[in-house]
C-alpha positions as CSV (number, residue, x, y, z in Angstrom):
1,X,41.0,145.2,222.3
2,X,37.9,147.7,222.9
3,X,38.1,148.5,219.1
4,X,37.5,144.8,218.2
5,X,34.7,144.8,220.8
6,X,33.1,147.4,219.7
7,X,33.3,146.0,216.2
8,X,32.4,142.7,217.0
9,X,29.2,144.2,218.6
10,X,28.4,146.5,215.3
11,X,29.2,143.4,212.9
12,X,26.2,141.1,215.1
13,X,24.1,144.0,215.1
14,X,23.6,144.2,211.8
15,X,23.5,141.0,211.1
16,X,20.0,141.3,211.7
17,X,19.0,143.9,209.7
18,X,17.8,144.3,206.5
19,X,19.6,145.3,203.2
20,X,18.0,148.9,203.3
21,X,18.9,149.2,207.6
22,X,22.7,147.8,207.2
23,X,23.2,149.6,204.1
24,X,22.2,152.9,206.0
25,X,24.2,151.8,208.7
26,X,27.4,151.4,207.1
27,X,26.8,154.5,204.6
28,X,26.3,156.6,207.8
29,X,29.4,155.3,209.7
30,X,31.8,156.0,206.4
31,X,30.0,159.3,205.2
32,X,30.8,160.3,208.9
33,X,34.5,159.0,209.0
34,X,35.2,160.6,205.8
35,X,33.2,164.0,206.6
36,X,34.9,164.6,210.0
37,X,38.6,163.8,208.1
38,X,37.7,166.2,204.9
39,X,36.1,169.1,207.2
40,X,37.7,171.9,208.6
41,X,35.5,171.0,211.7
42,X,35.5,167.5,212.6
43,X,31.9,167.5,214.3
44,X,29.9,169.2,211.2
45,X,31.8,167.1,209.2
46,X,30.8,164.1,210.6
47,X,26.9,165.2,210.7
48,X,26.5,165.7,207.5
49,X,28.8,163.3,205.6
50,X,26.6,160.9,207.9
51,X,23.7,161.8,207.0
52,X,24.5,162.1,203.2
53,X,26.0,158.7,203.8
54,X,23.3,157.4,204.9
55,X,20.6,158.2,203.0
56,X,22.9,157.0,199.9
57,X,23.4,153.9,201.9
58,X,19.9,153.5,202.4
59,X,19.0,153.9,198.9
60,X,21.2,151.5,197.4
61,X,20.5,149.1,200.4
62,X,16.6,149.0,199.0
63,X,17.3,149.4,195.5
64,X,19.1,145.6,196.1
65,X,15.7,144.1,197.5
66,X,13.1,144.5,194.8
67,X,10.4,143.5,195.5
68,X,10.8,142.9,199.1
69,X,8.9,144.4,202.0
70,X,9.0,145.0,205.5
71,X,5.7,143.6,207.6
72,X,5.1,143.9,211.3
73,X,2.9,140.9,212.8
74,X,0.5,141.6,215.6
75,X,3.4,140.6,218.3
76,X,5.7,143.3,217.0
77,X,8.0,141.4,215.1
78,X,9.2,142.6,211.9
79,X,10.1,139.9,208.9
80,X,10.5,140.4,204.9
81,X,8.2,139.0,202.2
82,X,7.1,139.6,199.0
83,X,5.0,142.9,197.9
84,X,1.4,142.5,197.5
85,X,0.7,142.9,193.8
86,X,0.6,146.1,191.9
87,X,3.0,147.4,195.0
């Protein structure tokens, strides 16, 4: 039942997020699972098969919003629009 929580909680989370965030998100969490199952030491593992994971997460995550950028209005809230021109 906690696993489902816990999921549950990750799955809203990201909901929110944009392609480049949840795509690191998700490339982090794998490259970690599959670094600390690989690796002779489980911790290592995990650090750095997250971190490769997510930077390739992240990249593929923005390469799928062309032309798409991330603005902050005065209030501090963050929303997506279109790139000024010649961006």
């Amino acid at each position: 039942m906690k696993k489902l929580v816990v999921l549950m909680v990750l799955v809203t989370s990201l909901a929110a997020c944009s392609r480049t965030e949840q795509g690191a998100a998700v490339g982090g969490l794998g490259g970690a699972a599959i670094g600390a199952a690989v690796a002779d030491d489980e911790v290592e593992g995990a650090v750095v098969g997250g971190a490769v994971g997510a930077l390739a997460g992240a990249l593929i995550g923005r390469a799928t919003e062309p032309g798409r950028c991330r603005y902050r209005d005065r209030y501090g809230r963050v929303y997506i629009a279109r790139c000024p021109a010649g961006y």
